[in-house]
C-alpha positions, 0 to 999 in steps of 0.5 A, a space after each residue: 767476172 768477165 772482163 769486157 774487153 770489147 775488141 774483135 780479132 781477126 784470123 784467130 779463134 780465140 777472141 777477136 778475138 777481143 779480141 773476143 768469145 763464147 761463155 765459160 763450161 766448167 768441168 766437173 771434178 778434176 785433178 785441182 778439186 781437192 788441192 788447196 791453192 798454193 803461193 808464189 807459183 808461175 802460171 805458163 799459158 800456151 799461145 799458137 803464134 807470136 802475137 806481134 806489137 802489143 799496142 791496145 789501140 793498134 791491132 785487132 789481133 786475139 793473140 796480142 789483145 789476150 797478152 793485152 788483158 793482163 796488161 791494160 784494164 778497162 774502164 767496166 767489166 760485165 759479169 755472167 749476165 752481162 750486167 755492167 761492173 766496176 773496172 777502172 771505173 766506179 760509176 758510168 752512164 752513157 746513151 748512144 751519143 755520150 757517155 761518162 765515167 768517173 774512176 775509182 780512187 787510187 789507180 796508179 799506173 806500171 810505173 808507180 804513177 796515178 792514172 788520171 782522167 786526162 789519161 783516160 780521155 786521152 786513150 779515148 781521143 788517140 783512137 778517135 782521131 782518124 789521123 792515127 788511123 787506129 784499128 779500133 776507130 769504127 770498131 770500138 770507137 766511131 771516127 771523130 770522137 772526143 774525150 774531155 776530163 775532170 781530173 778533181 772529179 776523176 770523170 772522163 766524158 765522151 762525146 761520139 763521133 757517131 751513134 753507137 747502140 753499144 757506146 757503154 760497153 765499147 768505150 768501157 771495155 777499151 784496154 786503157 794506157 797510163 800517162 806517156 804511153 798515149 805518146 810513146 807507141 814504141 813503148 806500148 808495142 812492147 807491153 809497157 805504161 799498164 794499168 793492169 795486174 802484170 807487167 811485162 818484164 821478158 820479151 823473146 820474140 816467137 818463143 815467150 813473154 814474161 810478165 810480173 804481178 804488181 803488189 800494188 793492183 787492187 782493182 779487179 772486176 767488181 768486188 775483187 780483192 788482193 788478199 786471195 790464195 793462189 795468185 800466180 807471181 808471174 805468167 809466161 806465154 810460150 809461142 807453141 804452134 803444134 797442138 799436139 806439143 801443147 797437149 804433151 806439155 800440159 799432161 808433164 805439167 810443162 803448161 798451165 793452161 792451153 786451148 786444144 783443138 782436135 783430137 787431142 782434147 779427148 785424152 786430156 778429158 780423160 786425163 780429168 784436166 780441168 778446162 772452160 769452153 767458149 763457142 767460136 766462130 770455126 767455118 767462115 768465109 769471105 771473098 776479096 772482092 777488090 775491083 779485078 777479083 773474081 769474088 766482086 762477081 756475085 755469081 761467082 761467090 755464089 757458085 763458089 760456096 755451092 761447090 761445096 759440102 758445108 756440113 762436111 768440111 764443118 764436120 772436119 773443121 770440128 771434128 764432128 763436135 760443131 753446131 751450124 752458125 747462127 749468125 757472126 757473133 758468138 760471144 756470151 752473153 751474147 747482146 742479140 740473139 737470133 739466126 741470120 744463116 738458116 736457110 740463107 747460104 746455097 745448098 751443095 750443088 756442083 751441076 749449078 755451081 758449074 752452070 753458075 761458072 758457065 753463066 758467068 763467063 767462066 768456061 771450062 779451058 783444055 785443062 779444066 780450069 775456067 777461063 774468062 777473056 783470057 784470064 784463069 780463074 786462079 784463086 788464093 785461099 789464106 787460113 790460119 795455122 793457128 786455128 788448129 790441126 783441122 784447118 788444113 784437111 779442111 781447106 785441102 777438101 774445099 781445094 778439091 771441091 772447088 778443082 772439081 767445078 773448074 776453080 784452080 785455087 792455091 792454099 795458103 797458111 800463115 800464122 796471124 800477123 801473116 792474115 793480118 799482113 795479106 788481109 789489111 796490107 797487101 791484098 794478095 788473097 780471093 777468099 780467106 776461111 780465117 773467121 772473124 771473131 766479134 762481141 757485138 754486131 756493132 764492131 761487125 760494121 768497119 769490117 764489112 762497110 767502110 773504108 778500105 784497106 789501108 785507109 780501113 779495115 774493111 777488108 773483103 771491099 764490101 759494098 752492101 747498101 741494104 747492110 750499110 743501111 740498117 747498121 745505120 738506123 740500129 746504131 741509133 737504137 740504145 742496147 737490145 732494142 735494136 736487135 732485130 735491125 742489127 739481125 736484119 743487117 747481118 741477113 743482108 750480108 749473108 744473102 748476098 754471100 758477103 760473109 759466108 758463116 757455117 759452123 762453130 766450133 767449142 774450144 775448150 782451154 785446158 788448166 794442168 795445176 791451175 784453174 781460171 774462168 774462160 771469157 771472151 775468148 781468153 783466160 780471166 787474169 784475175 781469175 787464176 789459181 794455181 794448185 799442185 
């Protein structure tokens, strides 16, 4: 089942990353297909970068919300079709004001203790709560929302801070901490006080995370049951930046399970390993436009993305296997469909992409950098190292496309507590190419409105009042019947190029000695067996 773990990662392509993203493709045979799961094994999952504090509330990390999974549960789950099923809670109701949860019986937290519904609301109350000033306030949790419980009657209930189209499947998929780890962040940056299948029991930073099944879990997605072959015993994560090592590792049987991006997936295909697949948000651009940054000037956001061949930095972001954007979300089931980038971003033109400069003010100087009122039109360009092995040659051939229309723009690859770091802290940045992966067009809203950094996520310093607007009026519209104004919404952005999207990309996550089920972004920890 697919765990509804309703969060966005930032900088990263596995989801969100929340993080979400993208359903799961099986292959067909493949090395596990006629093995019988075995007992007592160690299941050992590749990461490309360390995932930083693990507190559920307080980053939107992909790679620190994937460790989440394994740790903290969520009140629902959604199964292939999107339909709402059992997690932490046994029944719920919600409209896009309030909503309830009532849990399941005998829930009993890392340390032996009952979840409890206070602790529920209390989880809710801690994000709702802008002086905590968590991430995942106007993400997942509007401002101001507030939780009272029932313990007798095990119910939670919710009332938000704001309309939310999308308050059943965001307050339901929060990752959920037990008792005193509402108190005790400290704790929870260090995977502790879970409600989930694993404890964490070995943190070497930037080199592996240990983490332990509990005997006692017996409330997994739906009709999940304990009793099953092939449960690991426990899971690492290994911190493996280099793609091609994490290829190697899987081929010896050194990994269980790992997503490649490359060339590399074509001799693992060969090899027969089994893998899932999830579509990603590959090729996306913002542009700082903070007062003083050269990207808060329209013409010069436009002139920037038209310097650029987009269908051929796709094709080597995805090593030719991508499919234009449609749109910021990409996750299956996806809530909404339709497209909101054809026919929206400026061609590929660098004769207007120049006199686009030149109207703007920015003039050729003697060295064939732009200058205006004294100032170089120098640019930095952060993107993720994690995202894979295509990432630099990608942003080395936009460097050069952007140099041949007079922009001087200097690369910068960091690792994703770095993008969060310069995106959300310093501000040191004029475009970033690390894509934002989202589950719903709701949790799109504090990134692109709103607040900024540091009272808020919305990084990029986005103003767009038809946006705001829109977003505004489809909150108030319960599920899919708001669907063509959350549409209308995400156009505006991309019209005005506030958010450029242009290609996904399929990233498949390789399994050596073990199958699992890929959702939103990640592998389904309820979902391994091991083989071999």
């Amino acid at each position: 089942m697919k765990n509804a773990r309703l969060t966005a990662a930032i900088a990263t392509v596995v989801a969100m990353t929340v993080s979400a993203c993208g359903g799961t493709s099986q292959s067909g045979q493949d090395r596990t297909a006629n093995q019988k799961p075995v007992e007592g094994k160690t299941f050992i999952m590749g990461i490309p970068t360390d995932p930083g504090a693990l507190d559920p509330a307080m980053t939107v990390l992909a790679t620190a919300l994937e460790i989440g999974r394994y740790l903290y549960d969520s009140l629902i789950n959604l199964d292939e079709t999107g339909k709402p099923i059992a997690g932490l809670a046994e029944k719920w109701e919600a409209t896009t004001t309030t909503a309830s949860f009532t849990l399941r019986n005998g829930i009993t937290c890392d340390d032996g203790t009952p979840l409890t519904a206070s602790d529920v609301a209390a989880n809710i109350g801690f994000i709702g709560d802008p002086a905590n000033k968590s991430p995942m306030a106007g993400l997942a949790i509007a401002p101001g929302t507030k939780a009272t419980a029932d313990d007798a009657a095990r119910k939670v209930t919710i009332a938000s801070g704001a309309p939310d189209a999308f308050l059943l499947r965001n307050a339901g998929g929060l990752p959920i901490v037990c008792g005193k780890g509402v108190t005790d962040r400290q704790a929870l940056a260090k995977g502790k006080y879970g409600t989930g299948m694993y404890t964490m029991t070995e943190i070497v930073p930037n080199d592996h995370y240990t983490l332990t099944r509990r005997k006692d879990y017996a409330w997994g997605p739906g009709e999940w049951q304990r009793e099953q072959p092939g449960l690991p015993e426990k899971v690492v994560f290994r911190v493996i930046q280099n793609t091609t090592t994490a290829a190697n590792l899987l081929l010896s049987g050194e990994l269980n399970g790992a997503r490649i991006t490359g060339q590399d997936q074509q001799r693992l295909r060969a090899q027969k390993l089994y893998h899932g697949e999830q579509v990603v948000p590959m090729g996306e651009m913002f542009f700082n436009q903070a007062p003083g940054r050269a990207g808060a000037d329209q013409a010069v956001r436009r002139a920037l993305v038209q310097a650029l061949d987009l269908a051929q930095i796709g094709k080597v972001l995805t090593g030719g296997a991508g499919a234009p954007s449609q749109g910021m979300i990409t996750t299956e089931p996806r809530a909404c469909t339709g497209d909101a980038v054809g026919g929206k971003l400026p061609a590929f033109d660098v004769a207007a992409a120049k006199a686009g400069f030149d109207a703007a003010g920015w003039k050729p100087g003697a060295d064939g950098v732009r200058v205006k009122d004294g100032k170089r039109l120098a640019l930095t360009a952060v993107y993720g190292t994690q995202v894979g092995p295509t990432m630099a040659p990608a942003a080395e051939l936009m460097q050069q496309s952007w140099k041949a229309a007079g922009a001087e723009v200097t690369l910068k690859g960091l690792d994703s507590p770095g993008i969060s770091q310069v995106l959300f802290n310093t501000g040191e940045w004029d475009i970033s190419l690390a894509p934002v992966t989202l589950l719903l067009p709701s949790q799109a809203v504090p990134f692109v409105s709103g607040p900024k950094p540091p009272a808020g996520t919305n990084f990029a310093h986005i103003e767009n009042e038809r946006y705001t607007a829109q977003a505004a009026q489809a909150a108030q519209m319960p599920g899919d019947t708001g669907c063509a104004t959350w549409l209308a919404a995400e156009t505006a952005l991309i019209e005005r190029l506030d958010v450029v999207p242009y290609v996904n990309s399929v990233i498949p996550t390789f399994g050596s000695n073990a199958r699992f089920k890929v959702s939103f972004g990640s592998v389904e920890p309820s979902s391994i067996r091991m083989y071999g």
